[in-house]
C-alpha positions in Angstrom: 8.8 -38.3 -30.8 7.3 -41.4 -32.4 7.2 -40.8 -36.4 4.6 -43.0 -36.5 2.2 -40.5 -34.6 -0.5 -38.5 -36.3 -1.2 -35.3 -35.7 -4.9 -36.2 -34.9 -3.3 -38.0 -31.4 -1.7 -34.7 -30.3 -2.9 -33.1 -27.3 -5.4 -30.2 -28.3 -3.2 -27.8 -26.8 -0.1 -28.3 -29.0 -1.9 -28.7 -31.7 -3.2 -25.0 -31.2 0.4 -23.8 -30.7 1.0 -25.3 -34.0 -1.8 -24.0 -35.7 -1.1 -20.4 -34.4 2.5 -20.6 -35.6 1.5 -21.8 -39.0 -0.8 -18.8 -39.6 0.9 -16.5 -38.4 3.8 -17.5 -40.9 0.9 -17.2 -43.7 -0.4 -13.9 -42.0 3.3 -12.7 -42.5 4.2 -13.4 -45.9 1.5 -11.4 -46.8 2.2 -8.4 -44.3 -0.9 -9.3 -41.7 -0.5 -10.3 -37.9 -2.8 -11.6 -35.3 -4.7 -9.6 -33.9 -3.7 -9.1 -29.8 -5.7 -10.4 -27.2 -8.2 -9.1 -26.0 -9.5 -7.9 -22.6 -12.4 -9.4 -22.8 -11.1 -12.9 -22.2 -9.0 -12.1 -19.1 -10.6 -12.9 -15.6 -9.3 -10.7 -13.1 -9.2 -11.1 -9.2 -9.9 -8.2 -6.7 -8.6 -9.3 -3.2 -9.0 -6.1 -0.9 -8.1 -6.3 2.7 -11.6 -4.8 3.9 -14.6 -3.1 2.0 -15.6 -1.7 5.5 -14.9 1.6 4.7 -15.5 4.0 2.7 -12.3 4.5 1.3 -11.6 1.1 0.4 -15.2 0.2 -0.8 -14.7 3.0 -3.3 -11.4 1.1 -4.5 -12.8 -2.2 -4.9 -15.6 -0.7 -6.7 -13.2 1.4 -9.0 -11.3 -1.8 -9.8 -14.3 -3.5 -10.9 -15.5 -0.6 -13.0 -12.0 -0.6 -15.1 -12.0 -4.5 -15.2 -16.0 -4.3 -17.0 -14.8 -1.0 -19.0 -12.0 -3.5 -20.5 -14.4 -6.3 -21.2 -13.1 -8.6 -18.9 -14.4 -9.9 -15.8 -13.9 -8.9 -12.4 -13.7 -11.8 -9.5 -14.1 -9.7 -6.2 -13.3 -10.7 -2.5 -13.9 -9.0 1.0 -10.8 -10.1 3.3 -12.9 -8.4 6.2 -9.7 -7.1 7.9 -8.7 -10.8 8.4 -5.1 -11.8 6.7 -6.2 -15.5 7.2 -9.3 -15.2 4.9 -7.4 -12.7 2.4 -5.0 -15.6 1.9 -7.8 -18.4 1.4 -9.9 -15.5 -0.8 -6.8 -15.7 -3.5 -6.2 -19.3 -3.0 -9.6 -19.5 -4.3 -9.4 -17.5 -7.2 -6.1 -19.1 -7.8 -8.5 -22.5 -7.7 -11.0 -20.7 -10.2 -8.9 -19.9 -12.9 -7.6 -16.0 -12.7 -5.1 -14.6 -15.3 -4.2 -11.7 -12.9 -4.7 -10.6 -9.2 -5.1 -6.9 -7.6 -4.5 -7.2 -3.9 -4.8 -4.7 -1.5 -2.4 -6.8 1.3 -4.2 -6.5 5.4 -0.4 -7.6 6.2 3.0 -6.4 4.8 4.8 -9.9 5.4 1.4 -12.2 5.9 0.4 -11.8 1.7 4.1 -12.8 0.6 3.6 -16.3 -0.1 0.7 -15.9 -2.0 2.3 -13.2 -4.4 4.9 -16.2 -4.7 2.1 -18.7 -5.6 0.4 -16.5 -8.0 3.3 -16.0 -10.1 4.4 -19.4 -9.9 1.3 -20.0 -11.4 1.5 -17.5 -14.4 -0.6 -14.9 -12.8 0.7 -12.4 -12.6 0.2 -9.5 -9.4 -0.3 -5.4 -9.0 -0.6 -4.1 -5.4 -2.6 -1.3 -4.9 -2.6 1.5 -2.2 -0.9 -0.5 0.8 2.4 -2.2 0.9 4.2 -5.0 1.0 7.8 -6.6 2.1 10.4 -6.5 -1.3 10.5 -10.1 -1.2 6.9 -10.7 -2.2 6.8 -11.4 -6.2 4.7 -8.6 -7.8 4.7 -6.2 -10.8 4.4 -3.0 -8.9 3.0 -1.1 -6.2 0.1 1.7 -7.0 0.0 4.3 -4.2 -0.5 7.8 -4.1 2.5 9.3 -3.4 1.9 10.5 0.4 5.1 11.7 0.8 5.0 14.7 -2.1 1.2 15.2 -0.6 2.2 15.8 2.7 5.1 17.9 1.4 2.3 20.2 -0.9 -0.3 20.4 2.3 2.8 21.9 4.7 3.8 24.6 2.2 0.0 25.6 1.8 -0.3 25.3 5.5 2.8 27.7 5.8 1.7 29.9 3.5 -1.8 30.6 5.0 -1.7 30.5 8.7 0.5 33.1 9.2 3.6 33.9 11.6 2.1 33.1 15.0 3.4 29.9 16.3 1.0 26.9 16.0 -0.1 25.0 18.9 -1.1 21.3 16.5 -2.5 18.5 17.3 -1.9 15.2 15.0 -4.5 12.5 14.4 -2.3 9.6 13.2 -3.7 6.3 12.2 -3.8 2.9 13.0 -0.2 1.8 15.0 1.9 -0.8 12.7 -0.5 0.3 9.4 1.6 1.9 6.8 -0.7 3.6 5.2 -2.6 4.8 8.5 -6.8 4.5 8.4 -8.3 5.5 11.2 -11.8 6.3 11.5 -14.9 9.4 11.4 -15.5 8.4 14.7 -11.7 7.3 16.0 -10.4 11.3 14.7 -14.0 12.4 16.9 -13.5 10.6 20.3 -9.3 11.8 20.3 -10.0 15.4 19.1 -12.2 15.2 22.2 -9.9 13.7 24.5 -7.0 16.3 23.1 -9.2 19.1 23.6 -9.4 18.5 27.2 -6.5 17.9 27.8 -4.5 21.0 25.9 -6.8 24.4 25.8 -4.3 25.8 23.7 -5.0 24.0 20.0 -5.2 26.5 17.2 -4.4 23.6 14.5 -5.6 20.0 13.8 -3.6 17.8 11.3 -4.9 14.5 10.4 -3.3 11.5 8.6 -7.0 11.3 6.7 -9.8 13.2 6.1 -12.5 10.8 8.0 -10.1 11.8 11.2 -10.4 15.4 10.6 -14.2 15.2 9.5 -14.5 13.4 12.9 -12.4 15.9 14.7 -14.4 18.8 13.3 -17.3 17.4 15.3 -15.4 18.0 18.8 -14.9 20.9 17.6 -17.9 22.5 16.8 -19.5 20.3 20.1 -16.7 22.5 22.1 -18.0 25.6 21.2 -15.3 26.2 18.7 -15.6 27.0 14.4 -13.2 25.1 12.3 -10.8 27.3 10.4 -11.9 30.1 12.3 -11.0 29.1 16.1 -8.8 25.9 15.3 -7.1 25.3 11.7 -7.8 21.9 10.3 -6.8 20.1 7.4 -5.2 16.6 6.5 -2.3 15.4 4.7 -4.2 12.9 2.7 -7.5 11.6 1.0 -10.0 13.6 -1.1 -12.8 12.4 0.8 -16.3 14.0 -1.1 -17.7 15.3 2.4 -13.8 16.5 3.2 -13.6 18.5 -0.2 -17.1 19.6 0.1 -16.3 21.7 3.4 -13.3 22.9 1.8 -15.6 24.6 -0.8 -17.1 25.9 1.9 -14.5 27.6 3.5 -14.6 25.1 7.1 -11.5 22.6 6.0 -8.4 24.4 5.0 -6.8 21.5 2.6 -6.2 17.4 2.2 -3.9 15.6 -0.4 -5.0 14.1 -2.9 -5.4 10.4 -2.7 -7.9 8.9 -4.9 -8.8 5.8 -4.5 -10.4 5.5 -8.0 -7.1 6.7 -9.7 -5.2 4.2 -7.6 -7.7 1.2 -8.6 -7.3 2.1 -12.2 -4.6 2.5 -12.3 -3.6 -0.9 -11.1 -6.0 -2.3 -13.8 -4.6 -0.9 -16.6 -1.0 -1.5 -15.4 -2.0 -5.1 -14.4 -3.5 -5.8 -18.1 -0.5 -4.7 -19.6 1.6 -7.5 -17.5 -0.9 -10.2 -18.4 -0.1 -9.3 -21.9 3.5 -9.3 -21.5 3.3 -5.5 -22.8 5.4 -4.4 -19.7 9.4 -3.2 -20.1 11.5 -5.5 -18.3 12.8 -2.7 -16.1 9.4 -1.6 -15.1 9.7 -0.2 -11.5 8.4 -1.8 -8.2 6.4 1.3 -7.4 4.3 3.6 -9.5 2.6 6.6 -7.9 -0.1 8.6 -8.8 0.1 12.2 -9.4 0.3 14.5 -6.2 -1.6 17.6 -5.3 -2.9 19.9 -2.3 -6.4 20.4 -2.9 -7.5 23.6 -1.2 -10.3 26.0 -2.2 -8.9 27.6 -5.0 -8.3 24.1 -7.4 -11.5 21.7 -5.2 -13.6 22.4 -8.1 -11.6 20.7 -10.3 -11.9 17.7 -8.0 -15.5 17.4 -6.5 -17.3 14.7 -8.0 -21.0 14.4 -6.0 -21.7 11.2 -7.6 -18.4 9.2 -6.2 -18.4 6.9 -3.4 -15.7 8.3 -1.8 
């Protein structure tokens, strides 16, 4: 460095550094520190894969909500089911100026560069709800742990229909989607097609709650009363209108999978990483708590006023 250079010809941004350093050594010899930084001054980008469905718009909204509750600001995108305009949606942001990213990834291996770019750039990433290949570069993974849900809903489901051998039909979700999704009116046209087909179905079991809410429809359209004529319930969700007709006694049970909890989740977890608050061995997936949410506990989860 040329001794002949003032300090006045520094570049703002070291000079900062050096005056940050230099209070913080006054602040210390008398005991004080700086105060941390606050939320308020982080902008934080929302990249989910859709917000054409109810599930999902629920998230995206539940993200934003924690973002504002922190005081920081909340840059949202709709990748409309398109992995192309995901990736330019976070290229964008990248472009804007973002000091962290939530993404909710259309494509396992599709979003991996752009994990690879955001953390090259100091920003850091959380993925929430679906998944992604190990090689993208990302803090963790929020999901609700499906696994443990499923595994709650079958010992409920043996526990309460009985010894009689079940004749079930399962509603799965979208082919090559991890974390399934199909639709009210996908789990309605199928039940209708499978109750054609096989006369014998006493039990319907649905990756989601919109394919058994859909599935419920055939039913009654076939002459039939859910949970008294055919047994229905899902492995997964929490859906409001899902949990309502458990309280009712016309939906046996669904896991719990809220997409609020996950969104939040992923916020809070995501603001700790932006301020370097994280352990160094924090794990690559973090899931929510698991339940079976059946009549005797839906009380505890029924919220009238959510969007999901």
């Amino acid at each position: 460095m040329n001794p002949a250079l003032s300090i006045s010809s520094l570049p703002s941004r070291i000079l900062a550094s050096k005056t940050i350093a230099i209070l913080s050594l006054a602040l210390a010899l008398f005991g004080l520190s700086l105060p941390v930084a606050k939320a308020q001054k982080l902008r934080i980008g929302i990249s989910m894969k859709t917000l054409n469905a109810p599930y999902f718009a629920a998230q995206g909204k539940a993200a934003e909500e924690e973002v504002k509750k922190l005081g920081g600001t909340a840059i949202s995108s709709d990748g409309e089911n398109d992995m192309m305009k995901q990736i330019a949606d976070v290229e964008d942001m990248l472009a804007k100026g973002i000091d962290g990213l939530i993404l909710n990834p259309r494509d396992a291996q599709g979003l991996v560069p752009v994990t690879k770019q955001c953390t090259k750039a100091g920003v850091p990433v959380v993925i929430i709800d679906s998944s992604i290949d190990p090689s993208a570069d990302y803090v963790t993974v929020v999901q609700s742990n499906n696994t443990a849900n499923g595994q709650k809903v079958g010992e409920w489901f043996a526990d309460t229909f009985g010894d009689k051998t079940p004749h079930i039909a399962l509603l799965s979700g979208e082919q090559g989607n991890l974390v399934g999704g199909w639709t009210t009116e996908g789990g309605w046209k199928a039940m209708e097609d499978l109750l054609t087909a096989h006369k014998d179905i006493d039990v319907v079991l649905g990756e989601n709650d919109s394919m058994v809410l859909g599935a419920i429809k055939a039913i009654k359209e076939a002459g039939k009363q859910p949970m008294k004529d055919i047994f229905v319930f899902a492995a997964a969700d929490g859906q409001k209108e899902a949990l309502q007709a458990i309280k009712e006694g016309t939906y046996g049970a669904t896991g719990l999978n809220n997409p609020k909890l996950v969104a939040t989740t992923g916020v809070d977890i995501l603001v700790k990483a932006v301020h370097k608050q994280l352990p160094a061995n924090f794990p690559k997936i973090s899931y929510t708590e698991p339940a079976a949410i059946t009549k005797d506990n839906v009380d505890k989860y029924i919220d009238p006023n959510a969007v999901f």
